[in-house]
C-alpha positions, 0 to 999 in steps of 0.5 A, spaced: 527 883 643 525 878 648 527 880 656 529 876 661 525 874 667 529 876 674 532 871 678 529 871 684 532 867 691 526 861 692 528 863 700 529 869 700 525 872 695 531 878 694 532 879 686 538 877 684 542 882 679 550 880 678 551 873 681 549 867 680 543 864 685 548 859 686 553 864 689 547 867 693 545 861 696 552 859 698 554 866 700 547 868 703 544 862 706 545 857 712 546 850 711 540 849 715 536 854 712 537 851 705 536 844 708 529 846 711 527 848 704 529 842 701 525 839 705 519 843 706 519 843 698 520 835 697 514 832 703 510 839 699 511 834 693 510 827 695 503 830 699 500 832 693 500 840 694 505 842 689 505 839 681 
C-alpha cells in the first residue's frame, strides 16, 4: 500500500494535516511574507541556485 508524503508549509515548515496548504497559506501567513517567499524563490531561480 503505497503512503502519502506530509504536506509541508514551504514558509513555515508546519506539516499540514486536515487542510489544504492553500487554506494555510490564506489563513496563516501575511501577504507580506507569501510575497517575500515568492520573491526569494524567483531571484533563487533566475541566479542559478536552485534547479
Amino acid at each position: 500500500m503505497a503512503t502519502r508524503t506530509p504536506v509541508e508549509c514551504p514558509l513555515c515548515r508546519e506539516v499540514l494535516t486536515g487542510r489544504s496548504l492553500e487554506e494555510h497559506l490564506v489563513d496563516g501567513h501575511t501577504k507580506r511574507k507569501l510575497a517575500k517567499f515568492v520573491v526569494s524563490e524567483t531571484e533563487a531561480m533566475n541566479d542559478g541556485k536552485t534547479s
